[in-house]
N, C-alpha and C positions, 0 to 999 in steps of 0.2 A: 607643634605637636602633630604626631604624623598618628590615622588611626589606626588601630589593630586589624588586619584584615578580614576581611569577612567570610563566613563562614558558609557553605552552600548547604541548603536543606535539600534533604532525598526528596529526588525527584527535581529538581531545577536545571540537571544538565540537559542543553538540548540534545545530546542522546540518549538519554533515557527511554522515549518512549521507542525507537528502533534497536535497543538492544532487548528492552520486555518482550515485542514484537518476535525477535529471532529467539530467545527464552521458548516463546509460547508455541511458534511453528513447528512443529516437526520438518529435521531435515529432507531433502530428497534431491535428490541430480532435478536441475532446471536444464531450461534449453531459451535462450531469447529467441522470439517471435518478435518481427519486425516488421512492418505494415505501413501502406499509407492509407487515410481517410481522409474524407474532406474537413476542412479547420471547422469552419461549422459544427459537424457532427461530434471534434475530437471535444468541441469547447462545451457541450450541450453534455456528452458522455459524462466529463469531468466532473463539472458543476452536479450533474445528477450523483454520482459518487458521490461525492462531499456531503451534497444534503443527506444521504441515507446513510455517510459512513460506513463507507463500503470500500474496497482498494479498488482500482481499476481490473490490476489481475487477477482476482479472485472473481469477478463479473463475466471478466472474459473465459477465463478457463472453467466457469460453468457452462457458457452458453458451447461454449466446444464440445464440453463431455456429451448437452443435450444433445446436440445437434447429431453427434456419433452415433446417440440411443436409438436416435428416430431413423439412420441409415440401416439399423438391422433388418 
């Protein structure tokens, strides 16, 4: 006997949580920014992210806006 297939509960595809994500963003024209840093610094950034749950670009693209502020 063969079993009935199973059936997925909202929320178990792993794209769910990147399609809420574009849901919740408001659109806007991007631009990639592309950079080197030391592996050091990129693994240390990362891990920092993670623990605060935070995106990397949403980190960076503050510290850009500040850093523009303080050029006035």
């Amino acid at each position: 006997m063969s079993k009935p297939p199973m059936k997925m509960k909202l929320g178990q595809n792993r794209a769910t949580p990147a399609a809420v994500d574009a849901v919740m963003k408001p659109s806007v024209i991007t631009k990639r920014l592309q950079m080197n840093i030391p592996e050091d610094l990129h693994k240390e950034f990362k891990k920092a992210c993670v623990d605060d749950d935070v995106e990397m670009t949403d980190v960076v693209t503050q510290l850009v806006r500040d850093w523009l502020k303080g050029r006035a």
